[in-house]
MOPAC internal coordinates of N, CA, C and O (Angstrom, degrees):
PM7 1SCF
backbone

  N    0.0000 0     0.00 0     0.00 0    0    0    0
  C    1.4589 1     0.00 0     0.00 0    1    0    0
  C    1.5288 1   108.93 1     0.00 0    2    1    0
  O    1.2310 1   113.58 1   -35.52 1    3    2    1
  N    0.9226 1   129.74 1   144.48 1    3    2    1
  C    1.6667 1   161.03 1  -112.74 1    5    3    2
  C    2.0887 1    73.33 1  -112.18 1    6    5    3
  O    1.2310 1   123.22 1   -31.97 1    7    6    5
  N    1.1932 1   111.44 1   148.03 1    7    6    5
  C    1.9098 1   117.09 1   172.19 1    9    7    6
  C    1.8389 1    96.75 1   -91.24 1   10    9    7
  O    1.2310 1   121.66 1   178.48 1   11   10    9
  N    1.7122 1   114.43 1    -1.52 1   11   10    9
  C    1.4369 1    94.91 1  -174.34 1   13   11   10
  C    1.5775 1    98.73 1   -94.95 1   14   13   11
  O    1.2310 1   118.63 1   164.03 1   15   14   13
  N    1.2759 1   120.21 1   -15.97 1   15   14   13
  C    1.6219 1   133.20 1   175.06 1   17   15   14
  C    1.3455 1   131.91 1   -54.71 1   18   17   15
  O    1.2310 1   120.38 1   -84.20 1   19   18   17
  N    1.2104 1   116.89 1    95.80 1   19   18   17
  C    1.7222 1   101.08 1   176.26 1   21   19   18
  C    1.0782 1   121.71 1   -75.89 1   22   21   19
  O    1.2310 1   112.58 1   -64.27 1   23   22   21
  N    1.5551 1   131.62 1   115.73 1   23   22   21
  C    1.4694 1   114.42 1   170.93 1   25   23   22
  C    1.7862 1   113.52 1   -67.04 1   26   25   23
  O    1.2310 1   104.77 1   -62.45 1   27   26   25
  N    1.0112 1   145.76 1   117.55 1   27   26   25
  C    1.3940 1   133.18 1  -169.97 1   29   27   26
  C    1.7215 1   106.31 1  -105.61 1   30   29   27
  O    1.2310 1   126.20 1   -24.81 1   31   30   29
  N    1.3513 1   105.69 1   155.19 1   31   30   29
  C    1.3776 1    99.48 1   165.49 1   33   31   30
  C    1.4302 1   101.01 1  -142.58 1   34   33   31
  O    1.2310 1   125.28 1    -3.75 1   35   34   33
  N    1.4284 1   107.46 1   176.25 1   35   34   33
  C    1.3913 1   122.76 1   174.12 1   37   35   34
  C    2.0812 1   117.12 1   -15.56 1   38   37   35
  O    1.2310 1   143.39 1   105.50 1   39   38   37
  N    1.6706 1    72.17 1   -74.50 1   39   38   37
  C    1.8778 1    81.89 1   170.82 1   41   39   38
  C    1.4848 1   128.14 1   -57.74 1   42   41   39
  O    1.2310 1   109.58 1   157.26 1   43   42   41
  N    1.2854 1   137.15 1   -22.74 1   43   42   41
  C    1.3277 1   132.84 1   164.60 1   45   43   42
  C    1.2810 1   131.44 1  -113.45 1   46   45   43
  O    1.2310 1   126.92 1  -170.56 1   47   46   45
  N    1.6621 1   104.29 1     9.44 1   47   46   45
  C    1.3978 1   119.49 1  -175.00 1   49   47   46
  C    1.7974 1   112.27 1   -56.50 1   50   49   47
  O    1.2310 1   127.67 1   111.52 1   51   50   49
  N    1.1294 1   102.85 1   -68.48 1   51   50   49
  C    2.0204 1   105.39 1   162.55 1   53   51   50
  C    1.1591 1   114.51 1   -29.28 1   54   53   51
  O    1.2310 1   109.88 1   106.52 1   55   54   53
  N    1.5059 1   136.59 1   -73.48 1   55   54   53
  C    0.9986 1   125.51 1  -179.93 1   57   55   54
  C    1.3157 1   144.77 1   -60.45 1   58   57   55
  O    1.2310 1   125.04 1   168.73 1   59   58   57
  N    2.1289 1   107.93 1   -11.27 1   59   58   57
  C    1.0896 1   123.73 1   165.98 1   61   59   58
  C    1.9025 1   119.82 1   -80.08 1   62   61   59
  O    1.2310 1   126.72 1   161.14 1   63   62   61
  N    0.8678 1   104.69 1   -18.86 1   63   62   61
  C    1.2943 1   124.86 1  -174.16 1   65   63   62
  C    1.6130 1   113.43 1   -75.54 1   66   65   63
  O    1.2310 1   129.45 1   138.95 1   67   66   65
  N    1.5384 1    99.39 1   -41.05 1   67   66   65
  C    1.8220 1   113.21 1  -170.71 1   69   67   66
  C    1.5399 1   103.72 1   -84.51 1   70   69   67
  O    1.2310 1   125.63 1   -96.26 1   71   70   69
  N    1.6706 1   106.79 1    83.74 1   71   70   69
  C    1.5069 1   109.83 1  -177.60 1   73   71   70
  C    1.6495 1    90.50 1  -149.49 1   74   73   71
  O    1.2310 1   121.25 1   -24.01 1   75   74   73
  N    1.6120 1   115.22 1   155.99 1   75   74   73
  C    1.2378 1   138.34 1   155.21 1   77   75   74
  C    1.2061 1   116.98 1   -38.42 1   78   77   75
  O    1.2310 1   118.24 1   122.91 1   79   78   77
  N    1.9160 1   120.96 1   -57.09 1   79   78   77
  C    1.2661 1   129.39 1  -167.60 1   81   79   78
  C    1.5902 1   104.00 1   -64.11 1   82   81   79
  O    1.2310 1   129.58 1   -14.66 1   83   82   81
  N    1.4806 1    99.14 1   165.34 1   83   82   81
  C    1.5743 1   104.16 1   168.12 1   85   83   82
  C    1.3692 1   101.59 1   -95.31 1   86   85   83
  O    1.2310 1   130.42 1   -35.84 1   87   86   85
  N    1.5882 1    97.51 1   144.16 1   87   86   85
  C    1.6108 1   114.39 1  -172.79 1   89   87   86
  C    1.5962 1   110.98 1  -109.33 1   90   89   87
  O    1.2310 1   125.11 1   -66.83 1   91   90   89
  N    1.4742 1   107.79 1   113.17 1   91   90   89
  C    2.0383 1    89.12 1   161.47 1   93   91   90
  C    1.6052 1    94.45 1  -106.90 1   94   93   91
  O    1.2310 1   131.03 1   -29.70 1   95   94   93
  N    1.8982 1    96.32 1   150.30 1   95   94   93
  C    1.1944 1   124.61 1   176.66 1   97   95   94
  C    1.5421 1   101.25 1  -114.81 1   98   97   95
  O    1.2310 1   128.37 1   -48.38 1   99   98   97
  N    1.5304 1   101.48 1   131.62 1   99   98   97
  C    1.5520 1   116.94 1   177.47 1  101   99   98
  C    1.5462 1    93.50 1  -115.00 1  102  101   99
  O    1.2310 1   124.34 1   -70.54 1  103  102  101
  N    1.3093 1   109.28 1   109.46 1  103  102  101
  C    1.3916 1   135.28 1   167.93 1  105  103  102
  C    1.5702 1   106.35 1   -81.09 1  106  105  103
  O    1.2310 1   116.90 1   -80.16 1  107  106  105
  N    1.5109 1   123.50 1    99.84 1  107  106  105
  C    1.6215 1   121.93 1  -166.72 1  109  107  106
  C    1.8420 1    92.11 1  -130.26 1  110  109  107
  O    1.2310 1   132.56 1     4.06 1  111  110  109
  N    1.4340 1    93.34 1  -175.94 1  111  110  109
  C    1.4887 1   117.13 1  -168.99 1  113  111  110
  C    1.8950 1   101.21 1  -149.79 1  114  113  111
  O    1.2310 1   118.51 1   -49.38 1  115  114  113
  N    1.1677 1   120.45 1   130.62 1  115  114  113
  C    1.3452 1   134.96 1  -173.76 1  117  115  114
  C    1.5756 1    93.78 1   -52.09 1  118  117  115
  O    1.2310 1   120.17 1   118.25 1  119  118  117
  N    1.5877 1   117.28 1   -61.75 1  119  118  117
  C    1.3464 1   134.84 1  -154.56 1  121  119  118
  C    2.1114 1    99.09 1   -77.25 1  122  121  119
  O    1.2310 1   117.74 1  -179.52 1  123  122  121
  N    1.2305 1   121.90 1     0.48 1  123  122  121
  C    1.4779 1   110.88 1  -161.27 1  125  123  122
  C    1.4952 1    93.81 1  -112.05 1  126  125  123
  O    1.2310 1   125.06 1   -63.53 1  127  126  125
  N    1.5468 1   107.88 1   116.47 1  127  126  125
  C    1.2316 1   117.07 1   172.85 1  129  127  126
  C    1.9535 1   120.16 1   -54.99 1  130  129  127
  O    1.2310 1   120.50 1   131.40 1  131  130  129
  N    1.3017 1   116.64 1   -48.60 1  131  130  129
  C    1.3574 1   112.81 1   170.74 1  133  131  130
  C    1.3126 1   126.01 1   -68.05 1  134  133  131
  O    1.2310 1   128.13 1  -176.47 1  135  134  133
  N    1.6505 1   101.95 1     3.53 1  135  134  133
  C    1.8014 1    95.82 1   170.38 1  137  135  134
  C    1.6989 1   102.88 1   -97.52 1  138  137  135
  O    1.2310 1   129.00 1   156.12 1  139  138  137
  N    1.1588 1   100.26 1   -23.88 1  139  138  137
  C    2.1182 1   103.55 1   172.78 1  141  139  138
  C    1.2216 1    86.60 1   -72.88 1  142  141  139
  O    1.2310 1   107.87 1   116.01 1  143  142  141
  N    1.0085 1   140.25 1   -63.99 1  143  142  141
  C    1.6790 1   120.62 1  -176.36 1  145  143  142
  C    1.6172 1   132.26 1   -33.68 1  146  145  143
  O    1.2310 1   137.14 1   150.03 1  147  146  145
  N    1.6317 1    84.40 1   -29.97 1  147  146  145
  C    1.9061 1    91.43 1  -163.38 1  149  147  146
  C    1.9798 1    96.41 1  -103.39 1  150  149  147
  O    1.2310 1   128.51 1   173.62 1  151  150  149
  N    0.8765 1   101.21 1    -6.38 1  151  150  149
  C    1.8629 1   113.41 1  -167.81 1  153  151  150
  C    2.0883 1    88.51 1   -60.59 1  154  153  151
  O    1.2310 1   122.01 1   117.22 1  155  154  153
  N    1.5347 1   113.76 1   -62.78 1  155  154  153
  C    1.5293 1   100.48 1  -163.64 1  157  155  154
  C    1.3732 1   101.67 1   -85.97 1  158  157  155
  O    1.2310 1   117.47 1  -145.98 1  159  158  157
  N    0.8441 1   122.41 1    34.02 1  159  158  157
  C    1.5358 1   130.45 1   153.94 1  161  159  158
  C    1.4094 1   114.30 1  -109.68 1  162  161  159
  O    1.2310 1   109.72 1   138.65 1  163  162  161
  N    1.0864 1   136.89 1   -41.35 1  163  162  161
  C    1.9168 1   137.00 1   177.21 1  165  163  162
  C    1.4197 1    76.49 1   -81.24 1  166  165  163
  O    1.2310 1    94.06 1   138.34 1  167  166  165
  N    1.6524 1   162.48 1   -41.66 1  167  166  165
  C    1.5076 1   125.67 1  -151.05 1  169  167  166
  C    1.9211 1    91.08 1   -89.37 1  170  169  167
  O    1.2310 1   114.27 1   156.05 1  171  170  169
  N    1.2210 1   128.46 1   -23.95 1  171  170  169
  C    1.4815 1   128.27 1  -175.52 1  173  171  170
  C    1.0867 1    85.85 1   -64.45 1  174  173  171
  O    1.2310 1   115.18 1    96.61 1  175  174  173
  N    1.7443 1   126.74 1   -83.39 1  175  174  173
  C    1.2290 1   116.45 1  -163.68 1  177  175  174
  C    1.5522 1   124.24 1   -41.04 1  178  177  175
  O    1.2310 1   114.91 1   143.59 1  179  178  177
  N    1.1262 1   127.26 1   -36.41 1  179  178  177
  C    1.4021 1   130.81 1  -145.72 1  181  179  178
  C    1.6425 1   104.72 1   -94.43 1  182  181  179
  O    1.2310 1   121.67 1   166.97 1  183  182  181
  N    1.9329 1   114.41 1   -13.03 1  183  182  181
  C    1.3966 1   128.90 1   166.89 1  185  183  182
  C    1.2091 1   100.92 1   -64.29 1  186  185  183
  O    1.2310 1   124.16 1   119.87 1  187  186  185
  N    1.5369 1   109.63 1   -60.13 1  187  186  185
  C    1.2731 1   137.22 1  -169.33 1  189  187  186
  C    1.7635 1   121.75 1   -41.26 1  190  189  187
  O    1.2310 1   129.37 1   124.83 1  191  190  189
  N    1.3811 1    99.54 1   -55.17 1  191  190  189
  C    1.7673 1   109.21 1   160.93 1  193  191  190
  C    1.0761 1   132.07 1  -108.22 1  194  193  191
  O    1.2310 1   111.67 1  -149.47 1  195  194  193
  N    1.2002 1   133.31 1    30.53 1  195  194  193
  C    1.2306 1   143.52 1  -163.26 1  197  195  194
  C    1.5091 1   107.53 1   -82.11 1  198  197  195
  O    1.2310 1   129.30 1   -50.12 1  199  198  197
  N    1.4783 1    99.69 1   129.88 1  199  198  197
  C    1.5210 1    94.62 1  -176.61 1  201  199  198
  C    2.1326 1    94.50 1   116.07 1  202  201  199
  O    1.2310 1   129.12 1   128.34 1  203  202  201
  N    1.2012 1   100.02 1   -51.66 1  203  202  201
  C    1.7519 1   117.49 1  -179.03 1  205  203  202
  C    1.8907 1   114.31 1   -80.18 1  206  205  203
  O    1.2310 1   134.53 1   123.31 1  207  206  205
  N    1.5816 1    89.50 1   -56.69 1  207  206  205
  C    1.4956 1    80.47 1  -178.29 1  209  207  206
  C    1.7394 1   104.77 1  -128.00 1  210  209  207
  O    1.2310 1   126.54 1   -35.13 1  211  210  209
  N    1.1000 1   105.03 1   144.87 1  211  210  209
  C    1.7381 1   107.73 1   173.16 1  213  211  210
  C    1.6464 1   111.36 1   -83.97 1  214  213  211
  O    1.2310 1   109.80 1   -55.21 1  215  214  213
  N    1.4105 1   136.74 1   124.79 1  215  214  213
  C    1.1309 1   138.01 1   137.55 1  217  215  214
  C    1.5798 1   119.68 1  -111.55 1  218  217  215
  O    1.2310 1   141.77 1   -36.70 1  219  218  217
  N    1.7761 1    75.34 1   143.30 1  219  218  217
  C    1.9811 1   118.68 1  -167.62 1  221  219  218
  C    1.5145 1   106.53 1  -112.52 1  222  221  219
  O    1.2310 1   130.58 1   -51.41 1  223  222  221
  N    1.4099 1    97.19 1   128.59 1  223  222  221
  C    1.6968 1   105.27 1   171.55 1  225  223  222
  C    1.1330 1   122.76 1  -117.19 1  226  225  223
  O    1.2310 1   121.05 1   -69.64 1  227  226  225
  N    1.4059 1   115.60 1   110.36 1  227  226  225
  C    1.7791 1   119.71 1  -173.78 1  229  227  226
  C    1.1727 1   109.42 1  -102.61 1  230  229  227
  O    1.2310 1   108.60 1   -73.40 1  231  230  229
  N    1.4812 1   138.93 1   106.60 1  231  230  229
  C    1.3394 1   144.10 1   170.72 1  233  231  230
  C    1.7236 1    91.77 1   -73.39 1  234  233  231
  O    1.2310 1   131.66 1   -51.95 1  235  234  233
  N    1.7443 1    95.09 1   128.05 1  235  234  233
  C    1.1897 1   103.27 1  -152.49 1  237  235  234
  C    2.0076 1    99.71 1   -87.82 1  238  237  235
  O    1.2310 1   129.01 1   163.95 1  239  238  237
  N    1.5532 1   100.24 1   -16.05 1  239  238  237
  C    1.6174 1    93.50 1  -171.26 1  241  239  238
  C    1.8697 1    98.34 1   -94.18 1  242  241  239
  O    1.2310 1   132.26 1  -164.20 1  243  242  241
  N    0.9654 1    93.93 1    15.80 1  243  242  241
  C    1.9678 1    98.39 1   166.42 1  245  243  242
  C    1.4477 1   119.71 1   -94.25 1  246  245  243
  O    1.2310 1   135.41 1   127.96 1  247  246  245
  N    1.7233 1    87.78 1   -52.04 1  247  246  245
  C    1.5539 1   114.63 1  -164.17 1  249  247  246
  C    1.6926 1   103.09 1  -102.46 1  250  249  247
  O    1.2310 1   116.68 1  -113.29 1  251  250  249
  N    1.4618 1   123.91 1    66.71 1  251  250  249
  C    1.7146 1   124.45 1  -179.80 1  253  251  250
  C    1.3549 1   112.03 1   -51.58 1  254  253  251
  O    1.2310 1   128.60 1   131.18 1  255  254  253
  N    1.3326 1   101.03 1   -48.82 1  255  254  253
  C    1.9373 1   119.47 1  -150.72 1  257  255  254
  C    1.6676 1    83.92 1   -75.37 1  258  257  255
  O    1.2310 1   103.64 1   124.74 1  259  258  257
  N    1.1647 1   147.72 1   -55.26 1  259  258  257
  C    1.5940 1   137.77 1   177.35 1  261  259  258
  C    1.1950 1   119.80 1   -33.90 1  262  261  259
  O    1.2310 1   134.11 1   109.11 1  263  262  261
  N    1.2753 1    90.31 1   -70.89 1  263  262  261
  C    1.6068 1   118.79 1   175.10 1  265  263  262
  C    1.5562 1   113.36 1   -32.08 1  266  265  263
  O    1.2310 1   129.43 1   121.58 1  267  266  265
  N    1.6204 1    99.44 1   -58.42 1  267  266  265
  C    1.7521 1   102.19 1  -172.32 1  269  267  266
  C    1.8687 1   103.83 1   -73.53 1  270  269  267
  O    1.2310 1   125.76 1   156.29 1  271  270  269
  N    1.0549 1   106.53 1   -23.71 1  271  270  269
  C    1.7857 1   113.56 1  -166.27 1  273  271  270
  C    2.0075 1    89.44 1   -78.84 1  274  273  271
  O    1.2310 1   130.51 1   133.22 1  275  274  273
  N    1.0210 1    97.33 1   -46.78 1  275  274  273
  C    1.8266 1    85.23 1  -174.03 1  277  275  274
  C    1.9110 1   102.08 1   -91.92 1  278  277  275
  O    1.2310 1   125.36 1  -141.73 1  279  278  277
  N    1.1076 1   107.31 1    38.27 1  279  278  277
  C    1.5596 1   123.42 1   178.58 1  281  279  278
  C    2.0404 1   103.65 1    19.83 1  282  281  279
  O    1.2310 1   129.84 1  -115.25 1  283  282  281
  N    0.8998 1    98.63 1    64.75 1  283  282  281
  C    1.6704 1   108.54 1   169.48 1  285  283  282
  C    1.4214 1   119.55 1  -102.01 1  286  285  283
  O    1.2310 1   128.57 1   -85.70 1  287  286  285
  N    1.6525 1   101.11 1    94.30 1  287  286  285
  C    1.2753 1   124.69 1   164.60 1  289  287  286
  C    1.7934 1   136.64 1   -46.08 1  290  289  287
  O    1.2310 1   117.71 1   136.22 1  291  290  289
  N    1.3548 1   121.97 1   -43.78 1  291  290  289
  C    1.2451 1   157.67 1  -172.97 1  293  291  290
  C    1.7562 1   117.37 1  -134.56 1  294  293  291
  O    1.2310 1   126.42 1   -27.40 1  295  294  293
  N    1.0362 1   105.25 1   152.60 1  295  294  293
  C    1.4055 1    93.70 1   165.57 1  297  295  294
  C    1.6426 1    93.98 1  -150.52 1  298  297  295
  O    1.2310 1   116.87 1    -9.64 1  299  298  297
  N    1.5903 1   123.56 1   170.36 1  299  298  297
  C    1.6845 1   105.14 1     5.69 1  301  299  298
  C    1.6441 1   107.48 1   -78.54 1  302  301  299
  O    1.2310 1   130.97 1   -22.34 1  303  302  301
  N    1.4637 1    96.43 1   157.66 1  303  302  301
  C    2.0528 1   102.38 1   179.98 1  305  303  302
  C    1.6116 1    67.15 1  -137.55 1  306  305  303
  O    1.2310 1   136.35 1   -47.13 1  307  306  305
  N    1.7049 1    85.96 1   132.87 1  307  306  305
  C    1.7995 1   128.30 1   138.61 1  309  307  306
  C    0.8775 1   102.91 1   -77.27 1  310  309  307
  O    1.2310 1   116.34 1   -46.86 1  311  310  309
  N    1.7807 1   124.56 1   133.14 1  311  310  309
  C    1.1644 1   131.16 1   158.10 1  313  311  310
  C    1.7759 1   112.27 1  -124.44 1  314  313  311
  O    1.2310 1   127.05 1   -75.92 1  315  314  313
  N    1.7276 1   104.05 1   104.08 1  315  314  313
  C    1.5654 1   103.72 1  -166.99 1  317  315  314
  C    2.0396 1   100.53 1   -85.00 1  318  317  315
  O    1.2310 1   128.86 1   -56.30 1  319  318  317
  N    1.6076 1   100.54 1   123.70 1  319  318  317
  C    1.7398 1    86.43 1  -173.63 1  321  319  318
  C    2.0417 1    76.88 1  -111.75 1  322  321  319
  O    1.2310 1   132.98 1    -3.77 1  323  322  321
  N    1.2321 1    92.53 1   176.23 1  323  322  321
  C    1.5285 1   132.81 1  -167.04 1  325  323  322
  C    1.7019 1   113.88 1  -132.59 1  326  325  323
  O    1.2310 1   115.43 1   -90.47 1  327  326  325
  N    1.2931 1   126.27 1    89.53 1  327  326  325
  C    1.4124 1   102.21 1   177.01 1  329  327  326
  C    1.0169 1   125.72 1    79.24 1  330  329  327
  O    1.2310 1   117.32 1  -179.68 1  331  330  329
  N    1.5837 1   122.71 1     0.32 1  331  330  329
  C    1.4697 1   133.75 1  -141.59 1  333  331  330
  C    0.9393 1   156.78 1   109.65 1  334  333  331
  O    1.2310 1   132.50 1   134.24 1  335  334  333
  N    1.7009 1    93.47 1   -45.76 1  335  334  333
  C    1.7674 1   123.43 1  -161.57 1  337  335  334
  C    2.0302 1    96.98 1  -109.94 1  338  337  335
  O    1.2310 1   122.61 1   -60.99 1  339  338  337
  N    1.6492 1   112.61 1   119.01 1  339  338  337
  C    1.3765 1    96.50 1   164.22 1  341  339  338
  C    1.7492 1   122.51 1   -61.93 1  342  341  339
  O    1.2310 1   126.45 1   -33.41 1  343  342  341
  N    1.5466 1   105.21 1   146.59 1  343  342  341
  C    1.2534 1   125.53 1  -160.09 1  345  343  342
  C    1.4402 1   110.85 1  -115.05 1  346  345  343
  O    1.2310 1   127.85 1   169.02 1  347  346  345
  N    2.0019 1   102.49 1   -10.98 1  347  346  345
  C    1.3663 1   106.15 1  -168.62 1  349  347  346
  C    1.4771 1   101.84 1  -173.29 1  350  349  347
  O    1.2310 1   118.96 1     0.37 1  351  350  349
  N    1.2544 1   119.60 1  -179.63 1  351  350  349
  C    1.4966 1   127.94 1   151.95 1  353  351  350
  C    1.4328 1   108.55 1   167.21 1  354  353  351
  O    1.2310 1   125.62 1   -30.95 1  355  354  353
  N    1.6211 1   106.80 1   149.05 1  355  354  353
  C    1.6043 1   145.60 1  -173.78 1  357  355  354
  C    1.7694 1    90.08 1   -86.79 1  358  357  355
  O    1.2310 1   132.99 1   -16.71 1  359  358  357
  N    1.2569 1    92.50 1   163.29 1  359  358  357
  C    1.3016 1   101.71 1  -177.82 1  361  359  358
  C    2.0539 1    89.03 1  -155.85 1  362  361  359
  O    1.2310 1   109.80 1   -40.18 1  363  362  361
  N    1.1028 1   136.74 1   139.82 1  363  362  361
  C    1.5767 1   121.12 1  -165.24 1  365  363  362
  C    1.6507 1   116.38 1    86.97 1  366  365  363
  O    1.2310 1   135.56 1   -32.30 1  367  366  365
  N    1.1713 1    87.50 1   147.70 1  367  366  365
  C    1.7641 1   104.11 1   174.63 1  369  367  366
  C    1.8865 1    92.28 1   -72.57 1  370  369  367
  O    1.2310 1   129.76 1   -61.62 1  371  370  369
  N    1.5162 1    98.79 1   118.38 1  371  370  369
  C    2.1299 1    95.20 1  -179.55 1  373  371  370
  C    1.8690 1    84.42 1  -107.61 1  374  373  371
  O    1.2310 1   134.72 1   -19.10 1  375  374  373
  N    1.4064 1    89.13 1   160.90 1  375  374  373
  C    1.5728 1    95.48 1   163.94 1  377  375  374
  C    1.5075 1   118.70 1   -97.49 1  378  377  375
  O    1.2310 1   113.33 1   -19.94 1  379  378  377
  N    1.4501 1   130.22 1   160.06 1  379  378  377
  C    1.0001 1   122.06 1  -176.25 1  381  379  378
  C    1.3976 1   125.04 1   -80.03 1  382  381  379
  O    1.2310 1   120.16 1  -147.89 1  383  382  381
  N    1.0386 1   117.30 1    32.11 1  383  382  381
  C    1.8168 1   116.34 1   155.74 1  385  383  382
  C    1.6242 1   100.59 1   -96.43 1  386  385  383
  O    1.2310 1   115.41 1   143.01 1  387  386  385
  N    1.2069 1   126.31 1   -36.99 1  387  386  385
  C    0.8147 1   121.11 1  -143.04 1  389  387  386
  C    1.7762 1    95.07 1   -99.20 1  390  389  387
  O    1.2310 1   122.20 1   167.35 1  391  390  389
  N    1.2678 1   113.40 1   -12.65 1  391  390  389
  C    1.3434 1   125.34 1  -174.68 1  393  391  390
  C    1.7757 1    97.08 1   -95.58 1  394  393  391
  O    1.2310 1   116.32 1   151.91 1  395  394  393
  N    0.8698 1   124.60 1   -28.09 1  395  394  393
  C    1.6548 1   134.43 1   175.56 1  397  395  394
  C    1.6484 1    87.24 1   -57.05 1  398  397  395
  O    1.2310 1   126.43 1   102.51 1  399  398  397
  N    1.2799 1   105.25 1   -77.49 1  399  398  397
  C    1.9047 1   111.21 1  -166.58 1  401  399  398
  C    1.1214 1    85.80 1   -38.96 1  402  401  399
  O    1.2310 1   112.12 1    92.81 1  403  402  401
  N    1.4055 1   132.47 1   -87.19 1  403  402  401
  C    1.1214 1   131.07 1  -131.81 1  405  403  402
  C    1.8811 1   112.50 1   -65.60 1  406  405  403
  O    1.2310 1   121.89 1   166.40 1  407  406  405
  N    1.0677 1   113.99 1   -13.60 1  407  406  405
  C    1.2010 1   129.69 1   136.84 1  409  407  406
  C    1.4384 1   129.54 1     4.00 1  410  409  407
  O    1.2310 1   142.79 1    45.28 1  411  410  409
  N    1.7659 1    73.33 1  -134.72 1  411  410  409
  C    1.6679 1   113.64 1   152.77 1  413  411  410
  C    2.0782 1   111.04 1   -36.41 1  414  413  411
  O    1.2310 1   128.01 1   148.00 1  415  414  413
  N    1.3704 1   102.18 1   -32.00 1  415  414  413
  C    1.6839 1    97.81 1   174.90 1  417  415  414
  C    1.3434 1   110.42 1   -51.35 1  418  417  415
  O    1.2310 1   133.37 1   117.93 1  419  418  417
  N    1.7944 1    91.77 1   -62.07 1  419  418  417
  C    2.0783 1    89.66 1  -177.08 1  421  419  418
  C    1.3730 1   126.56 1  -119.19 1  422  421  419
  O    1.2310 1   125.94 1  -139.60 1  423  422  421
  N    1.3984 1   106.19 1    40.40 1  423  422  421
  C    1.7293 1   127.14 1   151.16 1  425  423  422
  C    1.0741 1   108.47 1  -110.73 1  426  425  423
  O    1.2310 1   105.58 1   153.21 1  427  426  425
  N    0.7953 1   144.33 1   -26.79 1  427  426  425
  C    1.6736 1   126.57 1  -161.98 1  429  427  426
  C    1.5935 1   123.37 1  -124.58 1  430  429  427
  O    1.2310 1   120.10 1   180.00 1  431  430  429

């Protein structure tokens, strides 16, 4: 895993969250093939802006109580927050052009 990646869990999830930067959360599962798909894409990106945007990784059969609080049905789900508050979210393995836009849409 990528040094720009937080793995988060239950216990430090609050305090990872309470930052200025905009945060995406990749809500994954060990066993879900389209979240290994989407993994070297959030570690490119996350070299890539580091410093700009924070990404958090919640393995969702560790981390329940997240999971159910940011109501994540499927995974993998992007969850882009703002200030705190989510502003957006992916639901699917996205590719990274399309994860750049979506980005740059609601950071910048």
């Amino acid at each position: 895993m990528s040094g720009n990646i937080i793995e988060a869990t239950e216990k430090d999830f609050t305090q990872l969250v309470d930052t200025t930067l905009p945060i995406v959360i990749d809500f994954w599962a060990e066993w879900c093939s389209p979240c290994k798909r989407l993994t070297p894409v959030i570690e490119e990106l996350a070299a890539e802006m580091d410093g700009q945007v924070k990404f958090i990784k919640i393995n969702v059969d560790n981390n329940q109580e997240i999971a159910s609080q940011y109501q994540v049905m499927s995974i993998p789900t992007l969850i882009f927050l703002k200030n705190g508050q989510e502003v957006d979210r992916m639901v699917g393995a996205a590719g990274k052009d399309s994860l750049v836009k979506k980005i740059k849409t609601l950071f910048h």
